[in-house]
Phi, psi and omega in degrees: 000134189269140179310113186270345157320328201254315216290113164340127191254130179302107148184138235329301235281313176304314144001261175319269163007271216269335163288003187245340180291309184346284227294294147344291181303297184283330183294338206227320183092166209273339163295316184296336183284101164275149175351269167323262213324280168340323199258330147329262163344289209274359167063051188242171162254153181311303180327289232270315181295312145324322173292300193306295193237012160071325214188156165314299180298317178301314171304324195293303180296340196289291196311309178312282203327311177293307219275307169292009195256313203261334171309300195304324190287294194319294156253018138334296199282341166284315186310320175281320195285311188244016182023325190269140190306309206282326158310279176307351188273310192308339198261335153290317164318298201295324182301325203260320176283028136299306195304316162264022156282353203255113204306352176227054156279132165242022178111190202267107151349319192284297193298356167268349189245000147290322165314330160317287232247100189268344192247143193289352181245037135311167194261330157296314173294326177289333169290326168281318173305306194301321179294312200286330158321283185327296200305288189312337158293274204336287147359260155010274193301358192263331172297323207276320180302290188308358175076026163300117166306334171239056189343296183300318178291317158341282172310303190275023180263326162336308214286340170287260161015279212301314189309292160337294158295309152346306202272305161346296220264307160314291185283018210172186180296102194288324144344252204311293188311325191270308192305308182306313191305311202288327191305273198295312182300316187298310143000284194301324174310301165299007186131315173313000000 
């Protein structure tokens, strides 16, 4: 039973909070974003930020957590809308050279706040495992629907792919970066 003393309470100001770090953490990054800034942009008081998340670090995970809430929804929601694997996959290539077209991309959020936090049992690094672990099942289970011969393997070459375009596409030529990811995911798609 959760403590309703300790348990986070929904309110605008926690909002405001947790949209301007999103929006921060990845636009700016999450080390480089300080406090005073955050409480500013959200237009709280220090007393109040505090009150809310105890600590910097209870947000930063607050983020991880959200940002892996909208992976998760996002393709919830491709699954149900288009149930066949070979749909859903094709409708993930698309998603990530969308994703990165898009004038205020900066690279993969997860693979940027593992770059912040270098040690692996930090708690944002456990938090970026436990999401690329999920993805990479999700992946895993959609090859195996599709008659892959090698699901897991699959996955994880997909789950490479995407890591690749991403980084390609931020740091580098975003053109050359999405077509080769769609070039080789689709590859994988068939079979390859």
């Amino acid at each position: 039973m959760t403590d309703v003393r300790t348990a986070p309470r929904s309110s605008p100001a926690r909002a405001r909070l947790a949209s301007v770090a999103d929006e921060l953490f990845y636009a700016d990054g999450i080390t480089a974003t300080g406090i005073d800034r955050l409480i500013a942009e959200a237009q709280v008081t220090k007393a109040t930020f505090y009150k809310q998340y105890g600590s910097k670090d209870a947000l930063i995970l607050e983020y991880i957590e959200g940002r892996d809430q909208q992976v998760r929804t996002a393709l919830g929601g491709l699954l149900d809308a288009l149930r066949a694997p070979a749909a859903v996959l094709s409708a993930v290539i698309d998603a990530v050279v969308a994703d990165t077209a898009r004038p205020d991309f900066r690279g993969d959020p997860f693979l940027n706040a593992a770059a912040e936090f270098p040690a692996p049992v930090h708690p944002v690094r456990l938090a970026v495992a436990q999401h690329r672990d999920w993805f990479t099942g999700f992946l895993e289970d959609r090859f195996r629907e599709l008659g892959h011969p090698r699901p897991g393997a699959a996955a994880d070459e997909f789950s490479l792919l995407r890591d690749g375009a991403v980084c390609g596409s931020y740091a580098g030529d975003a053109i050359a970066a999405t077509s080769a990811f769609d070039r080789a995911a689709r590859r994988l798609l068939a079979g390859d």
